[in-house]
N, C-alpha and C positions, 0 to 999 in steps of 0.2 A: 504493500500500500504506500511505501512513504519512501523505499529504498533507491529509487531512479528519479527519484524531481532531484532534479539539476541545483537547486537553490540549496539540496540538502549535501552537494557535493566534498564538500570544504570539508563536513563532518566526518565524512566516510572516509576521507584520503587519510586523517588524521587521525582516524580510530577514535574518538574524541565523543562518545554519545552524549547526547544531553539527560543530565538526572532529572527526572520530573517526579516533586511529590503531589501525590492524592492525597486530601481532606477532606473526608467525609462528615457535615455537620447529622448526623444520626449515628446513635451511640445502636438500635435495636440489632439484632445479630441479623436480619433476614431483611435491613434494610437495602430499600430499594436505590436509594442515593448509593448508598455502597455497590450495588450491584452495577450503579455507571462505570463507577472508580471501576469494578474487576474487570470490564469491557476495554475500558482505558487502556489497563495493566498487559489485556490480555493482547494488544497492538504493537507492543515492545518488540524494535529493531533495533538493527543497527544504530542507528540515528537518536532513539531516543531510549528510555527506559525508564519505567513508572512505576514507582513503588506508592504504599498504602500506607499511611501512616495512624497509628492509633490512638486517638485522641479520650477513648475512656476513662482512662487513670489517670485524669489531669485534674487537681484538685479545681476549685471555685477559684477567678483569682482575688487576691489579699493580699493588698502592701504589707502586710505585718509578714507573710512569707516572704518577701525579698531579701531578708535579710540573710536568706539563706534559703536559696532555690531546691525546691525538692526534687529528687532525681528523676521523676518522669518529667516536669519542667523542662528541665535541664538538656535531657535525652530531645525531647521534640524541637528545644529550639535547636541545637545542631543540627535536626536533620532537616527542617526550614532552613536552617546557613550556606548548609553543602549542598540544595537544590538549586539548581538553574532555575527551575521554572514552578509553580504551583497549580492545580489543577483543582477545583473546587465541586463537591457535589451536594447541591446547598438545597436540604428542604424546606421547605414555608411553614412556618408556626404563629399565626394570628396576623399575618400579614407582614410578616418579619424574617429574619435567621434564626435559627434554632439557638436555642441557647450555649447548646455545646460548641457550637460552630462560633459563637461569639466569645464564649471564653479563651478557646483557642486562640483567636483572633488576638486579645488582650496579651495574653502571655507572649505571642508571637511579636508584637510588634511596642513589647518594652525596651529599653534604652539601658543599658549597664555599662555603668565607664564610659569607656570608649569606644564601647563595639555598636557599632549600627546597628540597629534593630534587625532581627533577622528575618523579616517577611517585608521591610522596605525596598521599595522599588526593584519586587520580582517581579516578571510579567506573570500574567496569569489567566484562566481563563473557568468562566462559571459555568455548570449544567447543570439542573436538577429534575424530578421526576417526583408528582404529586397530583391536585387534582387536575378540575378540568383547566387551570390557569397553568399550569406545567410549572409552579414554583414560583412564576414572572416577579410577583412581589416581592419574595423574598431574594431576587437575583437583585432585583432595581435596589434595593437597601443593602447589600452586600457591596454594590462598586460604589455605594457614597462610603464606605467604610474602605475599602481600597482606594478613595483619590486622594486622603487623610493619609495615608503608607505611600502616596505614590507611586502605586503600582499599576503599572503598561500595562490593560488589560484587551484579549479579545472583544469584540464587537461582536463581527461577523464568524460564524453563525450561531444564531442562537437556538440552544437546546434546550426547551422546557419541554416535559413530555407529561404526555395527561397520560395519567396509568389506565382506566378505564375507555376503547375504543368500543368498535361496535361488536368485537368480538369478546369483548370482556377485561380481566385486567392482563396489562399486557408484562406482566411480572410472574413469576411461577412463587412457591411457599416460601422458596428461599431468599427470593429478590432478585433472580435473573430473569434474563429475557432472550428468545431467539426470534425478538422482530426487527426485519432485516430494515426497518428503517431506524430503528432506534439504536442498531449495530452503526449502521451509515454514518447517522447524526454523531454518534460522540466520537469516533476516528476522524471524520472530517473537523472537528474542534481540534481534537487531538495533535491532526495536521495544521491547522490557524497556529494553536499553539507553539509549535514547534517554527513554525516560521517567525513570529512574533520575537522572540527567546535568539533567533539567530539574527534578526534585524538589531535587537536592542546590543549584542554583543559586540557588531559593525566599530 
């Protein structure tokens, strides 16, 4: 899918994949946000490589913890550091971000010392899967929280996906799905992303 576009050549001569992390704002084990992210994961070439990061054993945050960052803290925001790029699979809660997705967010884009926050101006890119609005609300309030980070974000194209079609949900018990548009939809993201990530590196 991604290994002959020409714009991705530079990567490949150089062996040089880009790290992409997944964030899943649903903590449920059979979610369906998560099942984009394994779709994401499951596009991994050459060129790019997507790992899933676990965001459930991230305490609430609390200035009273900075004074001493707890280890899953600690553990997420390096692997926010050492991503090229982030990849977001954000579900709508009351017209919003999930709460867990927003805690993340907090932790991720704290200030210590000297070191740049570590979700500061990654590029990134949002999709999510809910109702009949495919998330939209909670996407549109996620990038005013990323122009605050700075963060280059995808546009084009956009992936809300309404889980219920005419043939029912389009998720299985576990949260995946083998609909070939919803496969399409977040590889072609996947590739936005990836061009986005090699533009801002220019």
């Amino acid at each position: 899918f991604f290994l002959f576009a020409p714009a991705y050549a530079i990567l490949i001569d150089s062996a040089m994949a880009l790290k992409i992390l997944g964030i899943s704002g649903s903590l449920r084990k059979a979610s369906v946000n998560s099942g984009l992210l394994r779709i994401a994961a499951a596009s991994a070439t050459p060129v790019a490589d997507v790992k899933i990061a676990d965001i459930s054993n991230l305490p609430l945050f609390n200035e009273d913890l900075e004074k001493n960052l707890p280890p899953a803290v600690t553990a997420f925001r390096n692997q926010v550091a050492v991503a090229d790029a982030i990849v977001f699979a954000c579900p709508e809660n009351n017209f919003s971000v999930s709460a867990a997705l927003k805690n993340s967010l907090d932790w991720a884009s704290r200030k210590y010392g000297d070191e740049k926050p570590p979700l500061s101006g990654k590029p990134v890119a949002i999709m999510g899967a809910g109702g009949g609005a495919g998330t939209a609300r909670a996407q549109i309030a996620l990038r005013q929280i990323l122009v605050f980070l700075d963060c280059p974000t995808v546009n084009q194209p956009f992936v809300g996906i309404a889980r219920w079609g005419p043939q029912g949900d389009k998720f299985d018990v576990d949260g995946n799905t083998t609909d070939p548009q919803v496969l399409t939809s977040v590889k072609g993201l996947v590739d936005a992303l990836i061009k986005l990530t090699i533009q801002c590196k220019k």
